[in-house]
N, C-alpha and C positions, 0 to 999 in steps of 0.2 A: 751723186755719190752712192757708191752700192752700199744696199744695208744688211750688211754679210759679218756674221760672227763664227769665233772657234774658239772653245771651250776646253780646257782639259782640267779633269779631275780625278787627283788619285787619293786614295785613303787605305788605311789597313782593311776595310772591307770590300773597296770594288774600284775601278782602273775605265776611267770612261773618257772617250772623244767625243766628241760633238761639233758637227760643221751646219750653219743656217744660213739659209739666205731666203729673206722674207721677201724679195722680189724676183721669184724662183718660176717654173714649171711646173713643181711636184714631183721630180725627182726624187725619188730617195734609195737608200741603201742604208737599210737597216740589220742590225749583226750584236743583237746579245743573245745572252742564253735562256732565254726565258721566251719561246716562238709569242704567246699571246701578246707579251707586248710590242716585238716585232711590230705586228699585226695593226695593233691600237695607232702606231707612230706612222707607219704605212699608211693608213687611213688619214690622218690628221694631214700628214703633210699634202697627199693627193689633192684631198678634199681643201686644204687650206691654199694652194700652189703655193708649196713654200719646198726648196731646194735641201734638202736634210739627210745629212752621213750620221749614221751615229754606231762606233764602235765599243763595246762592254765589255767585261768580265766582271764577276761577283761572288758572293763566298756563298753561290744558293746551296751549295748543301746544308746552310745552317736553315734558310730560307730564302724567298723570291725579295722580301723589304727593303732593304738595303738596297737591290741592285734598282726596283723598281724608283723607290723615294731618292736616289741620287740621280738618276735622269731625269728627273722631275726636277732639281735643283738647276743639274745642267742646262735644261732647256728652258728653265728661267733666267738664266743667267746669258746665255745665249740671245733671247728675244729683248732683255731688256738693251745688252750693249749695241744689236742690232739696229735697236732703235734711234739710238742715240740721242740729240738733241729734244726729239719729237716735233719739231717745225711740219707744220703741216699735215699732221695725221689727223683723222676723222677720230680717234679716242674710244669712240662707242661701238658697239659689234654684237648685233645679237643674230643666232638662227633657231634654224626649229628641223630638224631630220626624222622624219618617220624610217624606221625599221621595221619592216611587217607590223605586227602587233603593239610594236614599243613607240615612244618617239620622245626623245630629247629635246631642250631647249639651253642653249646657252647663251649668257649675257657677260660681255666683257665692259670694263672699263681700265684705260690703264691711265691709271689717277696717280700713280709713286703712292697708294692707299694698299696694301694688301690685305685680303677679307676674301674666304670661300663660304658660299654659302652653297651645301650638296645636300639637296633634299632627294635622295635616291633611295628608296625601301627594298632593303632586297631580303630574300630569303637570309636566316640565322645560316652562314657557314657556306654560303653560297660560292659556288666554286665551276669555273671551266677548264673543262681537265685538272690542271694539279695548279692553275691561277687563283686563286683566292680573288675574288672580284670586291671585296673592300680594301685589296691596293691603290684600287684607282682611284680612290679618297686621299690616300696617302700621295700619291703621282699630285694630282694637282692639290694639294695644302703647298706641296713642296716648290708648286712652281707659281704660285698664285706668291707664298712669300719672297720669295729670290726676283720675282719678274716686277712687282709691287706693284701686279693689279688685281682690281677685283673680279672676282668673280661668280659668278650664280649659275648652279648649275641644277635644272630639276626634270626628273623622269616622273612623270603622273601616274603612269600605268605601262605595263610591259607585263611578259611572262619568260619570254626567253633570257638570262642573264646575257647570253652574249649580244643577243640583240641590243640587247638595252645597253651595254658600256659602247658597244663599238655605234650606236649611236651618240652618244655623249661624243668619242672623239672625232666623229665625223662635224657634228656643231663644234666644236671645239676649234676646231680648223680654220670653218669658215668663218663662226663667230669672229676669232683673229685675225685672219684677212683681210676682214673689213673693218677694223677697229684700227690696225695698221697701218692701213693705205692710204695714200697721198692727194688730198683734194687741194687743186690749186687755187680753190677758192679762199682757203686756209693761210692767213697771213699769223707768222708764229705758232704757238702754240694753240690749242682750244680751251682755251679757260678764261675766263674775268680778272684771274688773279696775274695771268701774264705767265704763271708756270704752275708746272705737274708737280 
C-alpha cells in the first residue's frame, strides 16, 4: 500500500500544498517564498528519499513565521497520515551529519508522544540572509506537535549558522527514513502496548 499523503492548508495568513511520499526517491519540488527554506526541505527530503511537492504563499511581508510554522504543521500532518496504521515500522531513527565545522544529531521516535527537545545555541539574532535561523525551532515544534513524535534534536558545536541548520535537516531526513521504514520482521506495531 503506498504511504503517500496530500495536505492542503489555507488560513488568512498563508495558502499551502503539500504532497509526500515516504517511500519516494527524493524527488522534490519545492516553491515558497522564502529561498532558505526552499533549501532546508530540499535537503531533508534528498537526504531522507522521500518524494515531496510542496507549494506556498505567505503574508511575509509581515514576516517569514507564519509561512515557515505552517509548513511545519503541514508536513506533520502529512508524515503522520502517511503513516497510517504504523504496522511494521522500525519507530526509532536516529543520525548524526557533520557539516564542515558543525554536526548535527537527530533522534526520532514516533510514539503519538509529541515533545521537542532543541538544544541548538546560536548566536542572539542570528540570521542567513534576511532567515532568522530560530525559525527552525518554530518549523519543528510545529511538526513534532501535528506528527505526534518526539524529537531531539542537538548541535554541540558549529560556527557557520547555515551549516549548522542545514545540518540538522539533513539528520532530520534520514533520522525519518529510518524511524519510518518497513522491517518485515515487525509483526504489528513496535510497542509492548500493542499501540502507538
Amino acid at each position: 500500500m503506498p504511504r503517500k499523503a496530500k495536505i492542503n492548508r489555507k488560513t488568512k495568513e498563508t495558502d499551502i500544498s503539500l504532497e509526500l511520499n515516504l517511500d519516494g526517491r527524493g524527488v522534490y519540488n519545492i516553491k515558497t517564498p522564502i529561498p532558505f527554506l526552499d533549501h532546508m526541505l530540499s535537503l531533508f527530503a534528498r537526504h531522507g528519499l522521500f518524494d515531496l511537492k510542496v507549494k506556498a504563499k505567505g503574508d511575509i511581508d509581515i514576516d517569514y513565521h507564519h509561512t515557515v510554522e505552517d509548513t511545519g504543521i503541514c508536513l506533520g500532518d502529512a508524515v503522520k497520515k502517511a503513516l497510517g496504521n504504523k504496522k511494521g515500522i522500525k519507530r526509532y531513527g536516529s543520525a548524526a551529519v557533520p557539516m564542515d565545522e558543525a554536526i548535527a544529531s537527530v533522534s526520532i521516535d514516533i510514539s503519538d508522544r509529541p515533545y521537542l527537545a532543541y538544544k541548538v545555541i546560536l548566536p542572539k539574532k542570528a540570521k542567513i540572509k534576511d532567515f532568522d535561523a530560530d525559525l527552525a525551532e518554530d518549523f519543528f515544534q510545529a511538526f513534532a506537535n501535528r506528527s505526534g513524535m518526539t524529537l531531539h534534536i542537538n548541535v554541540p558545536y558549529g560556527r557557520n549558522i547555515h551549516h549548522m541548520i542545514e545540518a540538522i535537516f539533513k539528520a532530520f531526513g534520514r533520522a525519518l527514513s529510518e524511524a519510518a521504514s518497513i522491517n518485515p520482521k515487525i509483526k504489528g506495531i513496535m510497542s509492548t502496548k500493542g499501540k502507538l
